[in-house]
DOTI-139555 format. One record per residue (C-alpha): residue in three letters; y, x, z. Coordinates in Angstrom, 2 decimals. Each point is the difference from the previous one (the first is absolute). Example, Ala and Ser with C-alpha at 12.3 -4.5 7.8 and 13.67 -1.06 7.14 Angstrom:
<sites>
SITE   residuo        yy        xx        zz
SITE       Ala     -4.50     12.30      7.80
SITE       Ser      3.44      1.37     -0.66
</sites>
This chain:
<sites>
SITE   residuo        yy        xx        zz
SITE       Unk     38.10    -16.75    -91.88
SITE       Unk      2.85      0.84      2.16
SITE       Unk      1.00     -1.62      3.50
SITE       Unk      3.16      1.76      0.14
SITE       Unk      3.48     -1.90     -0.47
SITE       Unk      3.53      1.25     -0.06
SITE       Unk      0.14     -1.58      3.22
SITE       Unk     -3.22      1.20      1.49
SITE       Unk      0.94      3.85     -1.24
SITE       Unk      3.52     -0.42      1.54
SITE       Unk     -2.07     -1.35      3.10
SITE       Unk     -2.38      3.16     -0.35
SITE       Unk      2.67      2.42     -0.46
SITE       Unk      2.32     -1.26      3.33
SITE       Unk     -3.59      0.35      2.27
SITE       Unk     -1.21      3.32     -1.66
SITE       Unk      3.94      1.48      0.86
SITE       Unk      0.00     -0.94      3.40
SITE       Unk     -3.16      1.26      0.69
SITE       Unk      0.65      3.14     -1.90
SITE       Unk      2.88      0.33      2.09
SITE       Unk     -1.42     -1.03      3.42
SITE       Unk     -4.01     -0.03      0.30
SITE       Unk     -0.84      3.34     -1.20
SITE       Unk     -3.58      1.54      0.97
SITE       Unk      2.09      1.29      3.26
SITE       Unk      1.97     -3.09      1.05
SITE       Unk     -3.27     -2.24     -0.83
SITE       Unk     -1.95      2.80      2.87
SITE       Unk      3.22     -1.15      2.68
SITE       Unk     -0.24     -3.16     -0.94
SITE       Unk     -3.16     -0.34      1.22
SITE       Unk      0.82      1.48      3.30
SITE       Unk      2.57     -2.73      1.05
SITE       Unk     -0.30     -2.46      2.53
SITE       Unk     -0.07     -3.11     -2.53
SITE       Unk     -2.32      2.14     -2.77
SITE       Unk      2.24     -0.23     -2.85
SITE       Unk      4.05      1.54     -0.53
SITE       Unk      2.27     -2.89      1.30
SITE       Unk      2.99      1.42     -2.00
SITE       Unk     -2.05     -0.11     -3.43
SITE       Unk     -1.62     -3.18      0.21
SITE       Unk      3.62     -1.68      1.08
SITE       Unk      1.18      1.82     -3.11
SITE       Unk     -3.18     -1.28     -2.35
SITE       Unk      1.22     -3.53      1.74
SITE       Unk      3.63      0.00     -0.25
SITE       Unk      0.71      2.33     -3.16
SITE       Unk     -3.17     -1.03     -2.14
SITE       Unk     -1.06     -3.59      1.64
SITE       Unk     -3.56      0.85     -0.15
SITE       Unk     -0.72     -2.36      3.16
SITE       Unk      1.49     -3.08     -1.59
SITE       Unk     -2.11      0.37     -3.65
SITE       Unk     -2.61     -1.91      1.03
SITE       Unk      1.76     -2.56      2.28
SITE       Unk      1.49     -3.17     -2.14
SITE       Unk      3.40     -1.18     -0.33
SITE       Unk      0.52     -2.41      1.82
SITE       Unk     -1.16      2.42      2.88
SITE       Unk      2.67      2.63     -0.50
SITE       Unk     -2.08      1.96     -2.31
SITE       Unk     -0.49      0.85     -3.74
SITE       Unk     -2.60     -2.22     -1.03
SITE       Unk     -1.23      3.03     -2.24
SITE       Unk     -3.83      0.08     -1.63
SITE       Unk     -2.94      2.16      1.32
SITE       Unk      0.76      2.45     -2.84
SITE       Unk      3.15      0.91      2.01
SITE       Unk     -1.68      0.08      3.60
SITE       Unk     -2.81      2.42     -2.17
SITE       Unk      2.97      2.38     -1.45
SITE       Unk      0.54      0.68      3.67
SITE       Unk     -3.08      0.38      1.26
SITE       Unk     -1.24      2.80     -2.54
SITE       Unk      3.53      1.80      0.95
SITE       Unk     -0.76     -0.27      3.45
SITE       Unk     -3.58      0.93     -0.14
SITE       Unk      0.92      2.95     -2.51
SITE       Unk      1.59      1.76      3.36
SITE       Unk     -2.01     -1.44      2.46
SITE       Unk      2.94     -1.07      1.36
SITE       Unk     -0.64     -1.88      3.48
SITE       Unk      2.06     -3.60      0.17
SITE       Unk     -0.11     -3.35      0.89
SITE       Unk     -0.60     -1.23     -3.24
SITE       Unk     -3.06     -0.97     -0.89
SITE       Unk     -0.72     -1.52      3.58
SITE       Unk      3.20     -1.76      0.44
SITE       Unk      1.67     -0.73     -3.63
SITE       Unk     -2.93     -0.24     -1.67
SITE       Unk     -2.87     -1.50      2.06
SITE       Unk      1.82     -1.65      2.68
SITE       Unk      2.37     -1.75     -2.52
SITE       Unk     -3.06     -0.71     -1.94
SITE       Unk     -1.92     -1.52      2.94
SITE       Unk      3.49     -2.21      1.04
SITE       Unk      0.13     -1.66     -3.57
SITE       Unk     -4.01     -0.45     -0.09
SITE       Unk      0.21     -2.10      2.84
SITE       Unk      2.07     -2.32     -1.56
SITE       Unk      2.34     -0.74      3.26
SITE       Unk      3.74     -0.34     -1.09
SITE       Unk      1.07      0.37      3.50
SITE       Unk     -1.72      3.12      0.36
SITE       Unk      1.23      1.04     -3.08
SITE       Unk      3.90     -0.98      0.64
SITE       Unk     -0.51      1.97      3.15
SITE       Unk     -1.83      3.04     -0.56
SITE       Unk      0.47      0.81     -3.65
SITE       Unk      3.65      1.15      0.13
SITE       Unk     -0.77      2.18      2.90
SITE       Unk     -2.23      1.88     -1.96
SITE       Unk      1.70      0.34     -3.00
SITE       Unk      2.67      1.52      2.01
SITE       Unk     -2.17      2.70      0.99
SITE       Unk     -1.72     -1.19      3.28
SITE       Unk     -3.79      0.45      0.61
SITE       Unk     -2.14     -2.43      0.34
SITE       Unk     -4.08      0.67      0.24
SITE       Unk     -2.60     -1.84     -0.82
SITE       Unk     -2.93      0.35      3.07
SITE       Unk     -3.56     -1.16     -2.38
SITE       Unk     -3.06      2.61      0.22
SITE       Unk     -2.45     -0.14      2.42
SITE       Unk     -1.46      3.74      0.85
SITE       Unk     -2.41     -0.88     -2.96
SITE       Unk      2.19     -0.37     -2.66
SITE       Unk      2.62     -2.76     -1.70
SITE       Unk     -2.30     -2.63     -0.76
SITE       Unk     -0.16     -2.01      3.12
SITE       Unk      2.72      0.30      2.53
SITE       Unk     -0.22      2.03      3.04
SITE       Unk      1.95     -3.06      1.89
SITE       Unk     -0.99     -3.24      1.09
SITE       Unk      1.61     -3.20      1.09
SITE       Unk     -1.04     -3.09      1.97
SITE       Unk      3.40     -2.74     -0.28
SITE       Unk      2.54      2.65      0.14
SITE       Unk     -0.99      2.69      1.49
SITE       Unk     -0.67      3.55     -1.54
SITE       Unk     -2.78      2.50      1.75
SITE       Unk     -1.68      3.09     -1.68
SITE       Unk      1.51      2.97     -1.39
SITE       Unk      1.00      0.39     -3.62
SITE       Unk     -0.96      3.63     -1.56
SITE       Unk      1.91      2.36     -2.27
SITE       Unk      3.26     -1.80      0.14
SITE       Unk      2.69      1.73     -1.96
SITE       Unk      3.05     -0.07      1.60
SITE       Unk     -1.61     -1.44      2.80
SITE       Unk      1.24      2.20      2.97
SITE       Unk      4.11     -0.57     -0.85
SITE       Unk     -0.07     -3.73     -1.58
SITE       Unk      2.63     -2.42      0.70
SITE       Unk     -2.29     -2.37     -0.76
SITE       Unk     -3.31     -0.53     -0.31
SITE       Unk     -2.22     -1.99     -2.27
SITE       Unk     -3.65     -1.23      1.45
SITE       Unk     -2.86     -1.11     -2.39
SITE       Unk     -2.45     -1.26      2.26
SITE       Unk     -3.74     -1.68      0.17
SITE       Unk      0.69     -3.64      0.10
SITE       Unk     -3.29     -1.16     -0.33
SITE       Unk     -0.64     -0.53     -3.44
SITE       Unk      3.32      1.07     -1.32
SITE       Unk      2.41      2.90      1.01
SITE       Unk      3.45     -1.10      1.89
SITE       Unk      3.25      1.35     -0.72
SITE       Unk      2.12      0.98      3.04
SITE       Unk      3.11      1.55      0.74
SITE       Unk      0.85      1.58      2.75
SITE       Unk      2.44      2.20      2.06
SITE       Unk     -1.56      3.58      0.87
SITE       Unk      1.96     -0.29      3.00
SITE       Unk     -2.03     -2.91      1.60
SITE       Unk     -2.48      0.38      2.63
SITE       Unk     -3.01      0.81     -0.65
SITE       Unk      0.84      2.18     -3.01
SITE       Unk     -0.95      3.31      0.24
SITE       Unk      0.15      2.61     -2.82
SITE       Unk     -0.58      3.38     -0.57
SITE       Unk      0.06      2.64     -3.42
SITE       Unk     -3.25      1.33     -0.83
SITE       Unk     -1.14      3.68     -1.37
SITE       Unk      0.01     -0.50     -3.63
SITE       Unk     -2.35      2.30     -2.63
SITE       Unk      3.07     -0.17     -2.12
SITE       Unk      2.71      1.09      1.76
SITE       Unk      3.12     -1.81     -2.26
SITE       Unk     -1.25     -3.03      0.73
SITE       Unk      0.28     -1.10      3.83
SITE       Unk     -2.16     -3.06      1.40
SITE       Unk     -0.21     -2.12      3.23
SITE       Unk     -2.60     -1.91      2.51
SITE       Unk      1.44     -2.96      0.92
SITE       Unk     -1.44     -2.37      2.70
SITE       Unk      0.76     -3.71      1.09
SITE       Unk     -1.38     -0.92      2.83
SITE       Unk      0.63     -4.29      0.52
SITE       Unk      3.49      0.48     -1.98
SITE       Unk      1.34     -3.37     -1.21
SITE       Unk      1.01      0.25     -3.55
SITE       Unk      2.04     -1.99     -2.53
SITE       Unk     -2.57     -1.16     -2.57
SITE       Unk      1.34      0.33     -2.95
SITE       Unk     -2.92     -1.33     -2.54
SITE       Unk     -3.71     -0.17     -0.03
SITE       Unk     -2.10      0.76     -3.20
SITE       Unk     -3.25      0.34     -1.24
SITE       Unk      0.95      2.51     -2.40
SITE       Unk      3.30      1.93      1.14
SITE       Unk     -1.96      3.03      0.59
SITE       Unk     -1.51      0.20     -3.19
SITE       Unk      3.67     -0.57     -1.55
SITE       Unk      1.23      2.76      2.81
SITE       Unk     -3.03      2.80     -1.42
SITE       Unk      1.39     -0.92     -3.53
SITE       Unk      3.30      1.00      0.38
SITE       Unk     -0.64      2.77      2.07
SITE       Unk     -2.22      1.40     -2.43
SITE       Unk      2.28     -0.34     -2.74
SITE       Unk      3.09      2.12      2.04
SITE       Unk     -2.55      2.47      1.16
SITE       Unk     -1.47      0.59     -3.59
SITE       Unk      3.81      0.70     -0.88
SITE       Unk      0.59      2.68      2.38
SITE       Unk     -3.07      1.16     -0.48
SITE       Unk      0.71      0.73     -3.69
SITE       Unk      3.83      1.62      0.68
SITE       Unk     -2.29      2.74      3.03
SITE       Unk     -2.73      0.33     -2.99
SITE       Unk      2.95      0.98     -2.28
SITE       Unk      1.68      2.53      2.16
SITE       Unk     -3.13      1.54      0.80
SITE       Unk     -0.83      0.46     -3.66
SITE       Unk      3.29      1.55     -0.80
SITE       Unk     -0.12      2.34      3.19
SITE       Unk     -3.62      1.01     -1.19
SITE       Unk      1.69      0.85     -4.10
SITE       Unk      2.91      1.66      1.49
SITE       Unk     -2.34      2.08      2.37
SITE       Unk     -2.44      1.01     -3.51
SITE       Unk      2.83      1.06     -1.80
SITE       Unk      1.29      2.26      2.20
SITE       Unk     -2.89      1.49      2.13
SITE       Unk     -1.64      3.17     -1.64
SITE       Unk     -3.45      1.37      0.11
SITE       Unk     -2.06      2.56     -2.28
SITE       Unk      3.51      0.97     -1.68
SITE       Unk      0.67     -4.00     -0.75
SITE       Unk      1.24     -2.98      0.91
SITE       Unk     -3.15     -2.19      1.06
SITE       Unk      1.94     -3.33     -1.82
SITE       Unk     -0.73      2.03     -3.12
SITE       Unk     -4.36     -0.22      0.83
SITE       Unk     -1.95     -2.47     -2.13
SITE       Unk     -1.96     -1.27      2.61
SITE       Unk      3.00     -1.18      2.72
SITE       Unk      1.96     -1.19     -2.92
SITE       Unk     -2.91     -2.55     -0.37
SITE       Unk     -0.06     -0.72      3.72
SITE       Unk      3.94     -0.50      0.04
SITE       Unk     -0.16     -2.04     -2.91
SITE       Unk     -2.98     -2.26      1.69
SITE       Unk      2.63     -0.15      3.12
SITE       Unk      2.69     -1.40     -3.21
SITE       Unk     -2.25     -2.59     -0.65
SITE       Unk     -0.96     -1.43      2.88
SITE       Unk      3.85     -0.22      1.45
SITE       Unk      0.86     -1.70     -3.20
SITE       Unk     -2.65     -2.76     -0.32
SITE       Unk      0.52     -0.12      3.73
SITE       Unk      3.91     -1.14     -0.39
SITE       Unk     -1.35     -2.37     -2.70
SITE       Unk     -2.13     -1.62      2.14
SITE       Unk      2.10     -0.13      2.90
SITE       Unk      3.64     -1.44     -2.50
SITE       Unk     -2.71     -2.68     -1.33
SITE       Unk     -0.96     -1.14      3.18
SITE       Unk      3.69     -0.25      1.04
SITE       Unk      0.86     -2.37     -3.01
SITE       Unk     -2.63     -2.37      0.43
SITE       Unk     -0.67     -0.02      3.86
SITE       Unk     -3.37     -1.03     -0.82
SITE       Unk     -2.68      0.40      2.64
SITE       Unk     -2.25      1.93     -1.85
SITE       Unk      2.49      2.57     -1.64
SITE       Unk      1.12      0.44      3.42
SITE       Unk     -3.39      1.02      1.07
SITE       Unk     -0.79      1.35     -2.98
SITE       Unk      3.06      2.41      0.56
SITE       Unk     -0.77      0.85      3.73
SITE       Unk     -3.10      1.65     -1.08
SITE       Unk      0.74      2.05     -2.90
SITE       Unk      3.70      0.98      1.21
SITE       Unk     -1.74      1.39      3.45
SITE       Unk     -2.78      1.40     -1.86
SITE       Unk      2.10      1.63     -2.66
SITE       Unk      2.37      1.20      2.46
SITE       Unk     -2.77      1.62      2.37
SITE       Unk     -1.87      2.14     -3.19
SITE       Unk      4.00      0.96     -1.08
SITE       Unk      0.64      1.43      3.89
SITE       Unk     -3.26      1.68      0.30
SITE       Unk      0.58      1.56     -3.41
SITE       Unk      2.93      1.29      0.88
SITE       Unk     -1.48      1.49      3.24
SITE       Unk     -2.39      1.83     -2.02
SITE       Unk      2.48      1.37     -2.93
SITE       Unk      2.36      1.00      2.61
SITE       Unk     -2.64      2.30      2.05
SITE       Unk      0.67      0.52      3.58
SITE       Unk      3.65     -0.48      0.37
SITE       Unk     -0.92     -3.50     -0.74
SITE       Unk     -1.35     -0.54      3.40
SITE       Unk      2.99      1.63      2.10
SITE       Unk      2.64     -2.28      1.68
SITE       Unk      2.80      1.60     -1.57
SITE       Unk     -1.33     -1.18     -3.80
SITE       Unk      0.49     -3.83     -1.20
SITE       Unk     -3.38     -0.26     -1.26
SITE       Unk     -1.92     -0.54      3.64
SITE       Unk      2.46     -3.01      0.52
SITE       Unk     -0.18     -1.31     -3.38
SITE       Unk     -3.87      0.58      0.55
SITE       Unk     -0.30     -2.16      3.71
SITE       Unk      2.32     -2.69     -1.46
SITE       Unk     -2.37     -0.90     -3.11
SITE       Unk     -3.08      0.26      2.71
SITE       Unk      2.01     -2.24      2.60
SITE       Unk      1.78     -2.51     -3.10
SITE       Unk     -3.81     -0.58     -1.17
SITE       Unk     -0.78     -1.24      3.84
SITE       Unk      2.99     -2.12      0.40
SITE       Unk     -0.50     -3.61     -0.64
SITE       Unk     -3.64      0.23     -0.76
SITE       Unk     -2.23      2.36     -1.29
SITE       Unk     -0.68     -0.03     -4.12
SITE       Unk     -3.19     -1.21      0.68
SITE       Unk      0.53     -2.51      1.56
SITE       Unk      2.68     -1.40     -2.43
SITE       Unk     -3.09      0.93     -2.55
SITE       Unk     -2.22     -2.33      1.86
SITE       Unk      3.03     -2.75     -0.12
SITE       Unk     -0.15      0.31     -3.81
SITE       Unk     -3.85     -0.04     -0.41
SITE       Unk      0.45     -3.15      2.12
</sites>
């Protein structure tokens, strides 16, 4: 079965030239270096010339009302340079969080803003991972800090799920208040930049309260993770091929040995059930694809990285070779929103 449209390959093929053209294993190494963690001048390109920050956004928001299958096309492009951007904190999860909570005013004000381009995070683990929040509220009023934040540190607007009790609250606020404090973190994986970010008695504007929002939140999450995760586990499997047909040893190209043929075609089938997994989950945003797709797309992706360490030799380990940072991001991606076993528990549940 194929997921791929004229539509979605035009899609494909605008992301995949820009990024060709502008996030390069070079540019992707400055990118990191900047003050905001990401190039400014692509992602206002990926927004303005492509309209990747509007896919997910409806509308009647100023966006293009577009399908998860689109918001995945991007993802796997992104994640197949590790290129650092806003958009899977801000047009993806952020958008996603704004239309879970089911507040038109919020979505009338915020939604355009980030389909234009503008970052909004969404503050939700506590130091011990995504399934409580690190925040809590009593009326109004926001105290805690709210762990590995992406986009955190350079916001214009923050999102707060916080312990209400029984349920989690939905805030917004302005990172500008006081009380806010904020700060970027050192990351394992270095293309992807996260923040602390602490309320201490910060009245927020409470968007919605839910029993399940965060379970909705992991699902979608999961689901544009496992996406990227399958575009990084691609690369990394064509930089590995590339590498065996071309490196020489005993008078032969070491592609052309029995037994790393079998280990790069083990490496094949793992990225491919892997994208399978992680399109199915996107068509039927069903709870336990989505989980189901969180662990085998971080699992898949981590045996494809460290297989590549181990076929490239030493070099793969230097900083001036791809494979180290295609290696930390499948360690860090199989951290970030949860570990697999816990969404393994979820399903045994």
């Amino acid at each position: 079965m194929t997921f791929e449209t004229e539509e979605r390959a035009a899609l494909r093929d605008s992301v995949r030239t820009l990024l060709a053209k502008h996030s390069d294993s070079a540019a992707v190494r400055r990118a990191i270096t900047t003050d905001s963690g990401y190039d400014d001048e692509l992602w206002t390109m990926l927004v303005e010339q492509v309209g990747v920050a509007a896919l997910a956004v409806p509308e009647e928001y100023d966006g293009v009302g577009a399908s998860w299958v689109e918001t995945h096309v991007v993802l796997e492009e992104l994640g197949r340079t590790l290129t650092p951007s806003p958009f899977l904190g801000s047009a993806v999860l952020a958008a996603q969080t704004v239309l879970l909570s089911g507040d038109a005013d919020a979505a009338a004000r915020l939604l355009p803003g980030i389909a234009a381009g503008e970052v909004v995070a969404v503050c939700w683990a506590s130091a011990a991972g995504w399934q409580r929040p690190g925040v809590s509220v009593e009326g109004d009023v926001l105290t805690g800090t709210a762990h590995y934040v992406l986009g955190g540190d350079i916001a214009s607007t923050l999102l707060v799920l916080a312990a209400d009790g029984d349920t989690v609250g939905l805030f917004e606020v302005d990172p500008d208040t006081d009380g806010v404090s904020r700060r970027r973190v050192p990351t394992m994986d270095p293309t992807r930049s996260m923040a602390e970010v602490s309320f201490s008695a910060v009245t927020g504007r409470r968007l919605s309260s839910s029993d399940d929002l965060v379970e909705r939140l992991r699902a979608s999450a999961a689901i544009a993770l496992s996406a990227e995760q399958v575009g990084a586990a691609q690369a990394v499997l064509d930089l590995t091929v590339d590498y065996a047909k071309n490196r020489k040893q005993f008078g032969r190209v070491i592609g052309s040995f029995q037994a790393l043929k079998h280990r790069m075609a083990d490496m094949y089938a793992l990225v491919e059930t892997a994208r399978s997994m992680s399109y199915a989950a996107a068509l039927s945003q069903d709870l336990q694809d989505a989980y189901a797709a969180k662990i085998y797309c971080s699992e898949a992706f981590q045996q494809v990285a460290s297989e590549a360490v181990q076929l490239h030799g030493g070099i793969a380990i230097t900083w001036e070779h791809d494979a180290q940072l295609f290696f930390k991001r499948a360690h860090g991606s199989a951290q970030l929103f949860g570990q697999p076993r816990e969404y393994l528990s979820a399903i045994s549940a």
